[in-house]
N, C-alpha and C positions, 0 to 999 in steps of 0.2 A: 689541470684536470686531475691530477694527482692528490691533490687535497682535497678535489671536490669527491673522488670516490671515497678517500681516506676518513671525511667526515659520514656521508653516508652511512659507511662499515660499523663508524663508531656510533653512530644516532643509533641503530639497527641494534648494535651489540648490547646498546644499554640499557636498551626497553626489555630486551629481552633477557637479559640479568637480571633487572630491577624486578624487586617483589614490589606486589600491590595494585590495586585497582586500576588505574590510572599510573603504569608505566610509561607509557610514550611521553608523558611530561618530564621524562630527563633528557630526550632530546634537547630542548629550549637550555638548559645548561648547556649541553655539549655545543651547543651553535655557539651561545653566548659566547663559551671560551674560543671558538674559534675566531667569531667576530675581533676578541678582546687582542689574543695574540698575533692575528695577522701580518704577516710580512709589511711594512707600511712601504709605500715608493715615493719618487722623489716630486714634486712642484714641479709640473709644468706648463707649458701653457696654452698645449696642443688638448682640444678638446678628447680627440682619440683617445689618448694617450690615459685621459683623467678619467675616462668612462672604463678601459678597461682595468685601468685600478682600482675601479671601484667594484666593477664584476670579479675579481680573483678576488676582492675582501669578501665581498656578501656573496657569492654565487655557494663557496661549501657550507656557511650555513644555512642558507636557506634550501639546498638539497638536502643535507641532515634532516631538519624537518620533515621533507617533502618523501624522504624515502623512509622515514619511520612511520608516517600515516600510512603510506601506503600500503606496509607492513601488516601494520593493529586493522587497515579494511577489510586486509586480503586473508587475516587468520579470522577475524570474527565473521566473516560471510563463510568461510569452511567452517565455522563452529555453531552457525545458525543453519547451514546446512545438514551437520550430523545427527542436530537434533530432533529432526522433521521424519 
């Protein structure tokens, strides 16, 4: 859970750093590296076992993602709303 909020933090952080039209696309980086670095575990043979190793690799980046859109919806729907 700790990296899945910790990548969020960072997806979030970096859109909102990054100059340019199309910030929310340094998310897809910051997943990638988490994808890339991931704690790996060991072979085993218990299907459990291999499915939640698969969910602590891909769960923080695909929340990275999922909470930087969320982000860019929820500021451009307040910026199409100030404009009206």
């Amino acid at each position: 859970m700790g990296r899945a909020v910790a990548a969020a933090c960072a997806g979030v952080l970096a859109m909102l750093l990054a100059t340019g039209r199309k910030s929310e696309r340094w998310a897809f980086m910051i997943a990638t590296l988490y994808l890339l670095r991931a704690p790996r575990f060991s072979r085993t043979t218990e299907l459990w076992f291999r499915m939640a190793g698969y969910a602590q690799i891909i769960f923080p980046a695909v929340l990275c993602v999922a909470a930087t859109y969320i982000v860019v919806y929820l500021r451009n729907k307040r910026m199409s709303g100030a404009n009206v």
